[in-house]
C-alpha positions as CSV (number, residue, x, y, z in Angstrom):
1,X,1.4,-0.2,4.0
2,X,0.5,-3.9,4.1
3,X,3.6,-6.6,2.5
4,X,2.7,-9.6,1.3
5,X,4.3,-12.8,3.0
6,X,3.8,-16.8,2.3
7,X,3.6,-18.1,5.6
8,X,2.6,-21.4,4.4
9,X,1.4,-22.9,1.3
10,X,-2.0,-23.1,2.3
11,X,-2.6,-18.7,2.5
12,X,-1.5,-15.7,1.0
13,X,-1.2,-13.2,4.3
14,X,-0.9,-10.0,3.9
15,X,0.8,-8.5,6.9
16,X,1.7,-5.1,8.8
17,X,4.7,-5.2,11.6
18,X,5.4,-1.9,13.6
19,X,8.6,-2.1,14.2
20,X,9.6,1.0,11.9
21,X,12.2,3.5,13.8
22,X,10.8,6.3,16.2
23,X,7.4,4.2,15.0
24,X,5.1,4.6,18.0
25,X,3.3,1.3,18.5
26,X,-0.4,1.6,19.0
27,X,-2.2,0.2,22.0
28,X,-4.8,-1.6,19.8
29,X,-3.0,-3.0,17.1
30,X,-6.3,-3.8,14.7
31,X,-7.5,-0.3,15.2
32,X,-7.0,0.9,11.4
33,X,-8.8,-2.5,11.1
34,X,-12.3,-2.0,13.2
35,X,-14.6,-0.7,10.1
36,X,-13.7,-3.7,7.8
37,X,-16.4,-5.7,6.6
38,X,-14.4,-8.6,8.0
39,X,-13.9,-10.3,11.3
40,X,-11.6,-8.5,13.3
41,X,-10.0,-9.8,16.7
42,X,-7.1,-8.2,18.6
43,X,-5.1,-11.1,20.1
44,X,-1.6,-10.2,22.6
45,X,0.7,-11.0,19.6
46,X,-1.3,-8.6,16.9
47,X,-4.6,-8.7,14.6
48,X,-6.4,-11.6,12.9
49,X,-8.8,-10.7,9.9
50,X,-10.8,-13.4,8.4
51,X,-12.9,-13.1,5.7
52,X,-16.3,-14.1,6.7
53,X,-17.4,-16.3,3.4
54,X,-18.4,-19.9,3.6
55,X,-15.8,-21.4,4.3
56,X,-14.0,-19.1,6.5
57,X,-11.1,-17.8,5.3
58,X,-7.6,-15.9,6.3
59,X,-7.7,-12.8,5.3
60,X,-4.4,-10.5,6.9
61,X,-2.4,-10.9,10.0
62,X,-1.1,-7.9,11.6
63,X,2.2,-9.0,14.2
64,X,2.8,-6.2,17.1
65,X,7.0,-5.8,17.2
66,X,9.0,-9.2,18.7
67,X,6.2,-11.2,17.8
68,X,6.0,-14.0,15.0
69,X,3.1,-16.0,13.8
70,X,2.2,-19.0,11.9
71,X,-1.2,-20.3,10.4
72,X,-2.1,-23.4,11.8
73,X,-5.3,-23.4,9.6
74,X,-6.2,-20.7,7.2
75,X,-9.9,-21.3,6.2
76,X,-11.0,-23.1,3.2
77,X,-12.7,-27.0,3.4
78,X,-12.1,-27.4,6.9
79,X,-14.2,-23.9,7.9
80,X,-11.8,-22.7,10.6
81,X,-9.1,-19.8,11.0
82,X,-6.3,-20.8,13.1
83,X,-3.0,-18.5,14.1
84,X,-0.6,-19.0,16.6
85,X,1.7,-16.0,17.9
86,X,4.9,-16.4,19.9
87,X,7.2,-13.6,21.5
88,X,10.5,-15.0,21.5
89,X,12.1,-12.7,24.2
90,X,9.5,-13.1,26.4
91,X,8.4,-16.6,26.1
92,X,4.7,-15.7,25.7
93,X,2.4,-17.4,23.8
94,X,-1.2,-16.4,22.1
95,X,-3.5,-18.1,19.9
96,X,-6.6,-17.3,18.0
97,X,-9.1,-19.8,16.2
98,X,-12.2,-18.8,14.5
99,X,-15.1,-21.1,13.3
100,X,-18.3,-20.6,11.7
101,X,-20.6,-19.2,15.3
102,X,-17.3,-19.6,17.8
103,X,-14.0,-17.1,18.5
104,X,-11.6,-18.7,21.3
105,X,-8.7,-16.2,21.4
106,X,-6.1,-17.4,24.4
């Protein structure tokens, strides 16, 4: 079940992290996610879904285990979604930014 979390002033995320005991992580992490109305992308460090009203706007993050995020840009006057993952043990690195007709997910 989705928590609620305050990464930043700017959003309200709601957020999902798999790191329950004997919790079996799946290999898609936004596949409970691919029917939403929203835009869904799978990034290495978990799920970004953004709501697709004008402006753009944050809509859930969902972190894959030993991953963290933060929300560079969460919608609103400035029309783009921005989230940044990082994996502390493994020093890896992913980012996703979504704007109104362009996804760059690296």
């Amino acid at each position: 079940m989705p928590g609620f979390a305050a990464p930043n002033q700017k959003a309200l995320v709601r957020y999902q992290v798999y790191n329950s005991p004997g919790y079996e992580c799946p290999s898609d992490p936004c596949e409970a996610y691919w029917a939403l109305p929203e835009i869904v992308n799978r990034t290495l460090g978990g799920c970004v879904v953004v709501r697709p009203t004008t402006p753009l706007s944050l809509d859930f993050v969902t972190v894959l285990p030993g991953w963290t995020y933060t929300v560079d840009s969460s919608g609103g006057t400035d029309g783009r979604v921005q989230v940044s993952f990082e994996n502390a043990s493994t020093g890896q690195r992913a980012q996703i930014r979504v704007e109104p007709g362009k996804t760059v997910i690296r």
